[in-house]
N, C-alpha and C positions, 0 to 999 in steps of 0.2 A: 023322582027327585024334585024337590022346590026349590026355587029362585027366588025369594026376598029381592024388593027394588034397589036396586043399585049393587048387586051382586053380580059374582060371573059362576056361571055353571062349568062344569067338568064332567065330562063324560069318558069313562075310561081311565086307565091309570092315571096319576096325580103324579106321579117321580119326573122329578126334574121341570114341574110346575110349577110359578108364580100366581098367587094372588094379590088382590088388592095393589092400590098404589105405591107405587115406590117399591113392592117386592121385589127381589132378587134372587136366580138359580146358583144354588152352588153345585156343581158335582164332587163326589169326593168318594171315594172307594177307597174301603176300609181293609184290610187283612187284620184276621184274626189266625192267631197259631195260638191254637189250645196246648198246655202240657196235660199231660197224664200224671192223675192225683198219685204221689206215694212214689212215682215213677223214678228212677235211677237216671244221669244222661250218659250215655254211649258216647265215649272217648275215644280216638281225637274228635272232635266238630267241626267240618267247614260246611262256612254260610257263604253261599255264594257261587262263580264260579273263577277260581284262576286261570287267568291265560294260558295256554300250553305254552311250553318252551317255543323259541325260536330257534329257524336253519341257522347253523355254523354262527351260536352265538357269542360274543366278544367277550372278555374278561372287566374293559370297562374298569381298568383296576384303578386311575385314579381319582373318580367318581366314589368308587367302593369305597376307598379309605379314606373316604371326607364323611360319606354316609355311616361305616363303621364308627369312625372317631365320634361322630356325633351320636352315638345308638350309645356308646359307652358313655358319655355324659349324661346319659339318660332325658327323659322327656321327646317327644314325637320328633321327628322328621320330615320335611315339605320337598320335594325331588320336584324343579321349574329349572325351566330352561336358561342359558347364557344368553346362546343367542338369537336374532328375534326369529319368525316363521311358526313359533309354537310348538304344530304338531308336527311327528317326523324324529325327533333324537332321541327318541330310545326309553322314557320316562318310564310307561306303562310296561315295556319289554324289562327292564330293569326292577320293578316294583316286583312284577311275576318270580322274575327270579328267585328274588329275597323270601317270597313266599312259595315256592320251589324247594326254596331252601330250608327254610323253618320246620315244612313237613316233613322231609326225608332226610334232613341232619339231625336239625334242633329237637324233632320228636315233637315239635309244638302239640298240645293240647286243643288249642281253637284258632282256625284260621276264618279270618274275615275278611272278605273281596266286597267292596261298596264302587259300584259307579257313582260318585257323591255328586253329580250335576246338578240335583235339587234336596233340599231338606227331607222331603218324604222319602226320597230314597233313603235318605240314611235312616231315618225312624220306622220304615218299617224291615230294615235288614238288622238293626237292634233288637227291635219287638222279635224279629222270629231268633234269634241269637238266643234271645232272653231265655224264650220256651224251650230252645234246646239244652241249655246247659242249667236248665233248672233253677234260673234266680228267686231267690226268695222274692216273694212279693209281685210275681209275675201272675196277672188275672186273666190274660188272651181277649179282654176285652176291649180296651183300651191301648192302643201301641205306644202312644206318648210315653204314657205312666211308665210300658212296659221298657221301653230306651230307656229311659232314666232308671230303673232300676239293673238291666244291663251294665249300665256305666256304673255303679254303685257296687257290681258284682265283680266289675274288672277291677275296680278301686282297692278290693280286698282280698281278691282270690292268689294264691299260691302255685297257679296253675299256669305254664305256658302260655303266651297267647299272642298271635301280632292282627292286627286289622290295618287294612291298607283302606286308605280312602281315595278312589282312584279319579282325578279326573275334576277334582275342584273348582264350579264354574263362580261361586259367590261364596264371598268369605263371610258375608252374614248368614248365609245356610246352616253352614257348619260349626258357627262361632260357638253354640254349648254343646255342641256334638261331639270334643275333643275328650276321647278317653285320656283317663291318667292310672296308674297301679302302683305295686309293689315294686322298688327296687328289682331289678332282677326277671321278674315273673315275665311282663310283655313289654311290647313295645306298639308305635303307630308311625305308618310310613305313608305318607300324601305323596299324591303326584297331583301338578297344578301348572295350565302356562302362565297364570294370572302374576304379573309383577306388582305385589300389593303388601304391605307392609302388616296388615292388619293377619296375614297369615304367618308373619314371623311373630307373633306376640307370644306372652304365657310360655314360655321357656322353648317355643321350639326353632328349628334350626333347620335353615332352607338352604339346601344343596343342587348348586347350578350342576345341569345338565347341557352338555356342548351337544357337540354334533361328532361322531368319529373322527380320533386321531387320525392321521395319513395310513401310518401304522395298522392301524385297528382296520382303517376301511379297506385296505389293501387286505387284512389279512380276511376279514368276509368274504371280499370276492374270491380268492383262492378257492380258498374251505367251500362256499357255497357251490362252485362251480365241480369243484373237486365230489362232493356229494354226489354230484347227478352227474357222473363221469362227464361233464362237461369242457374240463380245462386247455381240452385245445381251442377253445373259445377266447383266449386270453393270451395278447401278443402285447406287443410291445407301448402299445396306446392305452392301458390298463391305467397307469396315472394318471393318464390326461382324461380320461374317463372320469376319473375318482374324483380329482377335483371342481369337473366340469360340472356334478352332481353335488357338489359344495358337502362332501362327507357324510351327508344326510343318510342313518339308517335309513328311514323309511324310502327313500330315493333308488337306494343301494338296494335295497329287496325288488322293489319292482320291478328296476333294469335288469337286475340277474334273471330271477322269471320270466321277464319277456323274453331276452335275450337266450335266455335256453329254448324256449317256448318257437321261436321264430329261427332258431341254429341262426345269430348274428355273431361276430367277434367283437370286439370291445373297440375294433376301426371302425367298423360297417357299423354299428353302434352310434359311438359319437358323430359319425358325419349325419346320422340323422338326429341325433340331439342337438348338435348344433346350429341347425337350419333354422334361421329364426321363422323360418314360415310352418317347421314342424309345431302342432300345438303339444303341451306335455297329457293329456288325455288318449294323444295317441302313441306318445311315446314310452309313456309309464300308465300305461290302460290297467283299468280295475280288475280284468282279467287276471291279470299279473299280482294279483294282492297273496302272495303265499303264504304272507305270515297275518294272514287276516286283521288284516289293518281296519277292513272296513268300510271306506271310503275310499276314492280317488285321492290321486295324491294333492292336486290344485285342490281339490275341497279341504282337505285335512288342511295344508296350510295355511288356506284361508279360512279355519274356522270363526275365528274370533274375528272376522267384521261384520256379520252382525249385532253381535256385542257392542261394537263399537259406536254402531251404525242408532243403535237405540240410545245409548248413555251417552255418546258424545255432544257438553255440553254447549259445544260451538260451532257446531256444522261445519268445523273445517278439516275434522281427520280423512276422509276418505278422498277428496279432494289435494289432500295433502299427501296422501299415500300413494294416489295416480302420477305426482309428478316424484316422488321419491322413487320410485319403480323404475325411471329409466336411466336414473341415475349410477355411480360404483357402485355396487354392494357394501364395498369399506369403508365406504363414509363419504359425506360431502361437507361441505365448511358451514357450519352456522349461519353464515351473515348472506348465505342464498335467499333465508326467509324473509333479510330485510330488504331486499332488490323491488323494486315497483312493478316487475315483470311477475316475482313471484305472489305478491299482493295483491296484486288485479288478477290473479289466477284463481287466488283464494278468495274472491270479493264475488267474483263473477260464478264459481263454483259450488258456496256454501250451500249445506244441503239445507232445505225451506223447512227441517221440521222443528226446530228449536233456535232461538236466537241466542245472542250474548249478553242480553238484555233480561231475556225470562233465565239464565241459567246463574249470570250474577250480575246480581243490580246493585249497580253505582250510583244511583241515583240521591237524591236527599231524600228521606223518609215524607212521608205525608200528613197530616195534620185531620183526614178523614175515620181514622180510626178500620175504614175496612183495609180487607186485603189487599194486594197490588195483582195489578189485571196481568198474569206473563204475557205479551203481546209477541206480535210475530212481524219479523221483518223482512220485507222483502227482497227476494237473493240480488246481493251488485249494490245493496243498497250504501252502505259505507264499508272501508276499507278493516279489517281485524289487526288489532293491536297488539303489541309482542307475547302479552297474555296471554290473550286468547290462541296463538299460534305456539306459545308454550305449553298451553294446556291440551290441545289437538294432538299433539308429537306426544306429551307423556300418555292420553287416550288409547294411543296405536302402541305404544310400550306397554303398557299395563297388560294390554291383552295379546302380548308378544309376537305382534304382526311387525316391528321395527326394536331397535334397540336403542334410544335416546341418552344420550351422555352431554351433556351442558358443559361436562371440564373438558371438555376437547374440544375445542373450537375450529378448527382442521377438519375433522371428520363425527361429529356433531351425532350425524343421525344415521345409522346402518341398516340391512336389510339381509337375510338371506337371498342369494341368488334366485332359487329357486321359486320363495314367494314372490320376489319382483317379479319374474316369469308368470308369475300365475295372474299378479294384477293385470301386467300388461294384453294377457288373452283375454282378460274381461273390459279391455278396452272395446268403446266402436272406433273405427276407421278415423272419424271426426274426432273423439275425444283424442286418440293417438295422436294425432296429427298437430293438435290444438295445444297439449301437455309438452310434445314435442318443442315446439317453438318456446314454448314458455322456458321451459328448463335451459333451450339455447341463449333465449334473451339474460336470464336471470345468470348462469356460469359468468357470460361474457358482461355483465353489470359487474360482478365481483373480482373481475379481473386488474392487479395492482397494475399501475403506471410509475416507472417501470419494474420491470417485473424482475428484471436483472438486479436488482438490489437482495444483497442478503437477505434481508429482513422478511424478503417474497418468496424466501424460493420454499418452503415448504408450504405454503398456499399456493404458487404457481404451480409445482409438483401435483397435488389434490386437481386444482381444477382442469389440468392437463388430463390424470385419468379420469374422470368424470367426462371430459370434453368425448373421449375414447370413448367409452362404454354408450354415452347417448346417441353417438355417433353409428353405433351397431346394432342398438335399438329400434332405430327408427327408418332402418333402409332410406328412400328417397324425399323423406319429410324434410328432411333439410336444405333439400335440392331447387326447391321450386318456391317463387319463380329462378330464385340466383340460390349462389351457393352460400350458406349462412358465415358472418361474415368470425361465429366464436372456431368454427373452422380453419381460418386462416390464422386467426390470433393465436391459436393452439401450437399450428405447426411453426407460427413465427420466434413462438414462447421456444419452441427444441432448438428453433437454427439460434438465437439468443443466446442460450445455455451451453453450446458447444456442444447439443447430443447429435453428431452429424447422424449417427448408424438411425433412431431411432425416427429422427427429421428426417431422412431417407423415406425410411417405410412408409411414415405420417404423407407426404407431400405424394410418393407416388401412388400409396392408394387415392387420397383424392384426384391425384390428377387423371388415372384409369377411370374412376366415377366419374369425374367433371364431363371427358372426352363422350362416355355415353350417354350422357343423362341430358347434357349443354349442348355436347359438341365440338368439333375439333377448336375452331374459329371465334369459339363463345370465350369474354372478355376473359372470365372468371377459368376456363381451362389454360389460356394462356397464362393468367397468374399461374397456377400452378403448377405448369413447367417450366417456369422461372424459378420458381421456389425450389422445384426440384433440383432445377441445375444448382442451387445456392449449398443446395444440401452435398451434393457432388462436392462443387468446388471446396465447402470447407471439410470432408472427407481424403481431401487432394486425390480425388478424381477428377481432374481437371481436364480429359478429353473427353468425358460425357459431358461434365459443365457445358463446356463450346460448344459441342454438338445441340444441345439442348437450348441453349441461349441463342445461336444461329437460327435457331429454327423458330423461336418467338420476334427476335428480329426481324425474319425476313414477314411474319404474318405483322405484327403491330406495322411496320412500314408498309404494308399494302393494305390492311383495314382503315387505321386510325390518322396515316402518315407520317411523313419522316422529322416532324417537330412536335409531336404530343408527347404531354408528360411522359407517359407511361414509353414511349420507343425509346428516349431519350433516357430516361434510366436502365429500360435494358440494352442500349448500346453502353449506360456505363460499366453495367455488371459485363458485358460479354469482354468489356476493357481488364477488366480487374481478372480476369479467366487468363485472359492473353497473358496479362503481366505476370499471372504463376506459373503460365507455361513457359517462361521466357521470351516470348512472343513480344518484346517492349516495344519494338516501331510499332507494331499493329494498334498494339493499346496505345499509345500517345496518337495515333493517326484518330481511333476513334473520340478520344475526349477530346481532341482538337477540335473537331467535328460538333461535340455535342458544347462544347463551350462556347463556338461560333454560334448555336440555335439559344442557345439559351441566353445571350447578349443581344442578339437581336432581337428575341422572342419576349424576353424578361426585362432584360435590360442589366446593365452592366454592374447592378450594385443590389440587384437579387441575392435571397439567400442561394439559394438552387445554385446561382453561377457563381457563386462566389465558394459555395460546395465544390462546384467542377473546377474550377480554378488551384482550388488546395488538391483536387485527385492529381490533375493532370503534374501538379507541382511535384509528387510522390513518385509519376513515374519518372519525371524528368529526373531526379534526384537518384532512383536506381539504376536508369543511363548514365549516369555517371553525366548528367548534363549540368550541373550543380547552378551552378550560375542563371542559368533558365529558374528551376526552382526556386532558387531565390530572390528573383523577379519576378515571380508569380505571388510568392507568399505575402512579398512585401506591398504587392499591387492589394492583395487582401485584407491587410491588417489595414493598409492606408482609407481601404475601403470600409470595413468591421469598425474601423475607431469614427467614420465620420456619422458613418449610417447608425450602429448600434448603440457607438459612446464605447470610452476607452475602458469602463472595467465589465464591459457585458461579457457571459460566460463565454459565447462563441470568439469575442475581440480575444479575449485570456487564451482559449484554446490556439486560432491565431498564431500568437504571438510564441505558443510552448511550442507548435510545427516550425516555428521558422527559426529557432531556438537550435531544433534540432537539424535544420540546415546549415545554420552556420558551423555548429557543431562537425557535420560530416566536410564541411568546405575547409577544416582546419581554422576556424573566428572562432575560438574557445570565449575569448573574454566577452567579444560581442554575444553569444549565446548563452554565457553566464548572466550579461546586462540585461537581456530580456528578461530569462527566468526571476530574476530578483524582481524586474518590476510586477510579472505574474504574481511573484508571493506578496511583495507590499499591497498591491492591489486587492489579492483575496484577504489577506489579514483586514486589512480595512475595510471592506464591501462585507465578508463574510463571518468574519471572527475568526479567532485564529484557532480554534479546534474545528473547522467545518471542514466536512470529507474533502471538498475540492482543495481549500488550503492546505491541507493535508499530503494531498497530492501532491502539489506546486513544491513543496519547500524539501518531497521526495524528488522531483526533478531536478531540484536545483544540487541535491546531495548527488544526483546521478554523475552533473557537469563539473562538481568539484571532483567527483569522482576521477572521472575525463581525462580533468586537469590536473591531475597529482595533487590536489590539495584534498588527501584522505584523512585528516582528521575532522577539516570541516564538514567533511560529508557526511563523517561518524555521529558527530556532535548534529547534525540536522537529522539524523534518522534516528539519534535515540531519543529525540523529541517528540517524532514524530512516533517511535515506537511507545511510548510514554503515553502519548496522549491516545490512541488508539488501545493500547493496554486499559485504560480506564474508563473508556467510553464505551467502546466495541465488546472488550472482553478478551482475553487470550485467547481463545480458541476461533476468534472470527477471523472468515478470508482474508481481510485486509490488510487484520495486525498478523497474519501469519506470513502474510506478502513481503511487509515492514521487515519482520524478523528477521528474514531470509534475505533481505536487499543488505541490511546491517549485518550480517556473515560475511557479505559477497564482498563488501567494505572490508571485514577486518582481515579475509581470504588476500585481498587484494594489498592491505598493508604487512601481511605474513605472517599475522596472529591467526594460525593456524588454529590453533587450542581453542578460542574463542568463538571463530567460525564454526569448527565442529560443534561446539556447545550449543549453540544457536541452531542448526541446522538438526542434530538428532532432537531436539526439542520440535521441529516444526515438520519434520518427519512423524515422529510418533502420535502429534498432534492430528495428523491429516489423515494417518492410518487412520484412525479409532474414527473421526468423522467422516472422512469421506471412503472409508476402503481404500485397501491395497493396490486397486485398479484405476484408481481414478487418475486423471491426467497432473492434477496437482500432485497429488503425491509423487506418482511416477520424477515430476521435475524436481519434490526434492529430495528425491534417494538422488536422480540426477547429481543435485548440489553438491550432496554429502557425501558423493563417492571424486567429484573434482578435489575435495578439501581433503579425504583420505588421502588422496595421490599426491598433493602438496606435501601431505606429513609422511609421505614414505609409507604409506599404509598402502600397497599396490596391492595386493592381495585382495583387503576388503574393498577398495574401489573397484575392482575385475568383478567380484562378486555381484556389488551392487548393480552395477552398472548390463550385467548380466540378465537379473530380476527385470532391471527396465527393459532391454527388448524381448525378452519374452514373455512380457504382460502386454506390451503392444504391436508386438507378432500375433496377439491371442485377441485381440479387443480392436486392434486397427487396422489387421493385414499387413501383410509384407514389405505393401508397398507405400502406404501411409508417410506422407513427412515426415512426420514425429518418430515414428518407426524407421525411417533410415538417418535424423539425426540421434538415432539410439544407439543405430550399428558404426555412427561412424564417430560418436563418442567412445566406445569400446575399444572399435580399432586404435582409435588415441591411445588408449588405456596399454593397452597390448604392443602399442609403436613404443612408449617409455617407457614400460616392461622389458627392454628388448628382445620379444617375442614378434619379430620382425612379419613373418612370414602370416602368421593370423592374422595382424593389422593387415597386410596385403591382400589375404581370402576377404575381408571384409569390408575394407574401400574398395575392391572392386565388383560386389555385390553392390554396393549402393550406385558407385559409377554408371553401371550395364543400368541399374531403375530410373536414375537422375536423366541419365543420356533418353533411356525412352520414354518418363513421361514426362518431364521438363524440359526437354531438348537441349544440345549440347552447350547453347552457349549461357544458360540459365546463370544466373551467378551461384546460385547454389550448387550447382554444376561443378564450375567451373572452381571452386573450392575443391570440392570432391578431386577432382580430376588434378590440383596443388596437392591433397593431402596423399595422393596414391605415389604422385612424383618425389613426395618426400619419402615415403616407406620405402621406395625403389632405390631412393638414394641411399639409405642407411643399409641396404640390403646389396649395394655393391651392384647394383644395377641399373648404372649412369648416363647408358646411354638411351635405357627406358625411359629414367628420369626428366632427363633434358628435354628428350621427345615429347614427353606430357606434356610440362611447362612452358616448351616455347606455343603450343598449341592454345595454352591459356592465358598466354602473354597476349598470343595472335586474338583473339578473341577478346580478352578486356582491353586494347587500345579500339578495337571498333565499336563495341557493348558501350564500355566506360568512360572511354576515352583514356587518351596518354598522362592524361594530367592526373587522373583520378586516383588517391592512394594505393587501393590496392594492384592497381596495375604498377606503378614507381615500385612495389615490393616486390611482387611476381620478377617484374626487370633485373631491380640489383639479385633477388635472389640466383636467374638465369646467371648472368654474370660471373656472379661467384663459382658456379655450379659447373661452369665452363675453365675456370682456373685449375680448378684442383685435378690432382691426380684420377685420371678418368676420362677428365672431361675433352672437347675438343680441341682445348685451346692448349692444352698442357703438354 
């Protein structure tokens, strides 16, 4: 061989060799499928191979009849998923079927199975189609030519036929690969996780594939277990299984396999699915693939970040996928990606292999005539724009690793469970850790002020669960150094809300963690058996409260000492315990206490003291100390008017507490005068439609109320309903509150008729919104069964009132406040019924709860213990009666004092009750 200068020699094969400059290797392997000249083709045809069927498989039926309905409109069909994680619901298992079906129903003529992930796959499963079935014009040399005469042959053939294209990784692969035919003749059914528009073009019709019904996934596991005589495998945690696996065929096949594989039950099962330290490799191991999936399940789910990982134009999907991971699954709110926490996650994050710059340039054009250089920036360098983090989120959609929805702004951006799961085991220890935080900072960024406002509560809701779920994510990430502070915000968020039951669980798991992780004595455990106790107390568990607040008491006074903010507030909480115990010396001994610190400590014209001043006024006032109270209030307001100015919010608040001092001292007019100046005040300071004015001028309808002046109070609450109706909406808490306040007015002037109209209006309202359970509603069937009882509707009042305690027998326990003034509404109900003897079983049920966990001299008590001496009396049982009452006589002159209304009542009523026939005096 010779070599010419500036030549390259070759010795040996040449395949797959470049010469000269700038040369380039292509490889490319050809198939050729020769037909046979003159040859007949051999009917049915399948190209390729179809899945075998799957164990115990589902019917899927209302997926079918979308795929059906579309197969009868004619033109192809696309089978992609709902929702996100991709692989795993059933597409490819579903696709088999249909072509399952076609052979052994339809009698199909040609069946075509294409893995369509690349272009050559499809053209050369055409090209040998072609050779089989004989297309005119079919050479074997050439596969391109030979596809396209294939497709030309489907175009016109009379013959059977479906072709599945399985698996669709680019919709420009396939874009002139779409057969089309005769009416009737075939059809074309894709499966694809790609959320991409360009595959719905040209008449076809993409049908979302979910994840199994409950239903469905439930009835798998049966069936599958059932097969492989397994079913004593399956107890009573079968659900909780189901869902814990987020309905996922693919999920459901492995767990059964293993779980036969290993003889686990569906208990012993999920306590090891659940272990966030178990990885899902070992728990749904590839061993375990019986319906030959192929893959491990965390690979299958994560296929498509790759995909991502190349095409994503901004470097910020994957990054953005880490911190959506430890997030609900159901969504998180939108306005997470605008928090500075989550900005600097995604600044600091950005993957280095393409900018925002090289993928769309903003820039002004150049005046050089060359190209524009894509430059690269380096990661942290500036912050990404709403764009750009719109564009990253649809990135991770498209290739259905998340499910992105822009019109929910609540819950924004969703995830199956399970792919969260799988990003989070491709976390390092640092990335977790770092993602962690981030996700804590950026929640508690998006948290409203306050949160107790209508307008918050289904974004409070959202960030609450979310707070949850990161919280179980990240084990001890949260902990260290202190405990993160969207933790306490969370659990503050349920005691806010009035969710005692679920501020319970929230506050004692942290506090059991705090205790380990902190320590008994650590700042931050203490909080949270205060908190806890809060949850008690407003559960009216009100001797664990004490118990619990005792015990942070007695640690703040020995850590921090006995004048730090922090002891002095829980000596006021442990006050406020006392006072629901009936315990009121105790509670007035201690704000006494903290009010002397906080005067000397603050000074006498502090908000703080000027706070303990109005507590301590509240209890004097339930002692029946009135005068005290009144002294106090008015030392406050004298205070709030010089230090704040006379229309600041607190001076108005103020002024509406001492309002309703005067009020309880019998100063009706004085109590009327203040409220009026409240309302002229906010009318003027706020406008006269602002929620607070809104309020005021409902207090002031309360005092006319009071005062027997019921029309003016009507005429102030249908102002105020009026204007609340128009602002708020009928259906908001407030104008629902309004409503119901303006019933209780026209209840109270004997327009019966009127009341009820109002009230089954703010009943049926509160059902449909809030449920049948919920504590509003419950108070106004409450309402609406007083006003039945006013119109002689006893009957349906028994009823209603019935429903009430046994939704809060069911939701509050037995012994719940609310729940015995349920029972002791009832017995009401049942003493004017005269069904004497029930009201009797029923006040003293409540009696025996009040007596032990209020103690006896409680005022609620001591009502209870009035209304049972009533039922005694009507029952001819007078000297029981008497017995009671002087009991509560004895009690409200020491409690209340002698002066105090309800003891002057308690009095005359003894009195009376000693005249009459029966009594002792008679």
């Amino acid at each position: 061989m010779r070599v010419g200068k500036g030549g390259t020699g070759i010795i040996g094969p040449v395949t797959g060799s470049a010469l000269g400059k700038g040369s380039r290797v292509n490889h490319e392997t050809h198939h050729h499928y020769h037909g046979v000249a003159g040859a007949q083709a051999v009917w049915p045809v399948t190209v390729g191979t179809v899945p075998p069927p799957v164990s115990a498989p589902q019917p899927r039926s209302a997926v079918r009849a979308k795929v059906d309905a579309a197969r009868a409109r004619g033109g192809p069909v696309v089978l992609t998923q709902v929702l996100s994680g991709g692989g795993g619901v059933g597409k490819t298992q579903l696709a088999a079927a249909y072509a399952h079906h076609a052979q052994q129903e339809e009698h199909a003529d040609l069946t075509v199975w294409i893995t369509a992930t690349e272009e050559q796959q499809i053209i050369t499963a055409y090209a040998h189609a072609a050779a089989l079935v004989q297309a005119p014009g079919v050479g074997g040399s050439d596969p391109e030519a030979d596809a396209q005469a294939f497709l030309a042959w489907l175009a016109t053939t009379q013959r059977r036929w479906l072709i599945v294209l399985d698996d669709i990784a680019d919709p420009a692969a396939v874009g002139r690969w779409w057969p089309s035919g005769r009416p009737g003749a075939g059809w074309t059914l894709a499966t694809t996780r790609l959320e991409d528009a360009a595959l719905t073009g040209g008449g076809r019709t993409r049908v979302r594939v979910d994840t199994y019904t409950p239903q469905e996934a439930d009835a798998y596991l049966r069936e599958r277990f059932a097969h492989d005589d397994a079913a004593h495998l399956l107890d009573d945690h079968a659900g909780e299984l189901i869902k814990a696996l987020g309905f996922l065929p693919l999920a459901l096949s492995h767990a059964t396999a293993h779980m036969i594989n290993q003889h686990l039950t569906t208990s012993e099962y999920l306590v090891q699915f659940t272990d966030i330290r178990t990885r899902l490799d070992h728990i749904l191991p590839v061993a375990a693939d019986a319906e030959r999936y192929g893959r491990t399940v965390a690979a299958t789910l994560l296929l498509g970040l790759d995909a991502v990982r190349a095409t994503d134009p901004t470097g910020l999907a994957e990054p953005a996928l880490h911190l959506i991971s430890l997030l609900d699954p159901t969504g998180h709110p939108a306005i997470l990606w605008d928090t500075e926490p989550a900005l600097q996650h995604l600044t600091e994050h950005r993957s280095p292999r393409q900018t925002p710059t090289a993928a769309r340039d903003r820039s002004p054009s150049t005046s050089t005539g060359k190209p524009r250089l894509r430059r690269r920036l380096r990661r942290g360098s500036r912050k990404p724009d709403s764009a750009e983090i719109h564009d990253a989120l649809r990135t991770l959609h498209r290739y259905a690793l998340i499910t992105h929805n822009p019109t929910d702004p609540l819950r924004a951006v969703r995830i199956h469970a399970l792919t969260a799961r799988a990003v989070r085991e491709a976390l390092t220890e640092t990335q977790h850790k770092h993602t962690a935080k981030t996700a804590a900072d950026g929640l508690l960024a998006c948290w409203p002020d306050p949160d107790t406002h209508p307008d918050h509560h289904e974004l409070t809701t959202t960030l609450r669960t979310n707070t949850d779920t990161l919280h179980h994510h990240t084990g001890e990430h949260l902990w260290h150094p202190d405990a993160h502070p969207l933790l306490f915000r969370a659990g503050r968020s349920l005691l806010n809300a009035g969710l005692h039951a679920p501020a319970t669980t929230h506050w004692q798991h942290l506090h059991t963690t705090s205790e380990r992780v902190l320590g008994p004595n650590h700042r931050d455990t203490l909080t949270t058996r205060a908190n806890l106790a809060a949850s008690h107390w407003q559960a009216g568990r009100t001797e664990e409260a004490i118990e619990l607040e005792e015990q942070v008491l007695t640690a703040r006074d020995r850590v921090l000492g006995p004048n730090h903010r922090d002891t002095l507030t829980t000596r006021t909480n442990l006050a406020a315990s006392y006072q629901q115990a009936g315990r009121t010396e105790e509670a007035i001994e201690l704000l006494e206490q903290v009010l002397t610190a906080r005067e000397r400590v603050l000074g006498p014209n502090h908000r703080d003291t000027l706070t303990t001043r109005t507590n301590l006024a509240a209890s004097y006032q339930q002692a029946g100390r009135t005068e005290e109270a009144i002294e106090l209030l008015e030392q406050v307001l004298t205070a709030s008017e010089r230090v704040l100015g006379p229309n600041h919010p607190d001076t108005l608040t103020t002024r509406t507490n001492l309002a309703a001092s005067y009020q309880q001292a019998g100063r009706t007019e004085e109590a009327i005068e203040l409220l009026e100046q409240v309302l002229t005040a906010s009318e003027r300071v706020l406008g006269p439609n602002h929620p607070d004015t809104l309020t005021a001028r409902g207090n002031l309808a309360a005092s006319y109320q009071q005062a027997g002046r019921t029309e003016e109070a009507i005429e102030l609450e249908e102002q105020v309903l009026t204007a609340r109706d128009r602002i708020l909406g009928p259906d908001h808490p407030n104008t629902l509150t309004t409503r119901g306040n303006l019933a209780f007015s026209h209840w109270q002037a004997g327009r019966t008729e009127e009341a009820i109209e109002l009230e089954e209006q703010v009943l049926t309202a509160r059902d449909r919104i809030l449920g049948p359970n919920h504590p509003d509603t419950l108070t106004a069937r409450g309402n609406l069964a007083a006003s039945y009882q006013q119109a002689g509707r006893t009957e349906e009042a028994i009823e209603l009132l019935e429903q009430v305690l046994t939704a809060r027998e069911r939701v509050l326990g037995p012994d719940h406040p609310d729940t015995l003034t349920a029972r002791g509404n009832l017995a009401f109900s049942h003493w004017q019924a005269g069904r004497t003897e029930e009201a009797i079983e029923l006040e003293e049920q409540v009696l025996t709860a009040r007596d032990r966990i209020l103690g006896p001299n409680h005022p609620d008590t001591l009502t209870t213990r009035g209304n049972l001496a009533a039922s005694y009396q009507q029952a001819g049982r007078t000297e029981e009666a008497i017995e009671l009452l002087e009991q509560v006589l004895t009690a409200s002159e020491r409690v209340l004092g002698p002066d105090h209304p309800r003891t002057i009542v308690t009095r005359r009523a003894l009195e009376r009750w000693r005249t009459e026939p029966g009594g002792e005096e008679a």
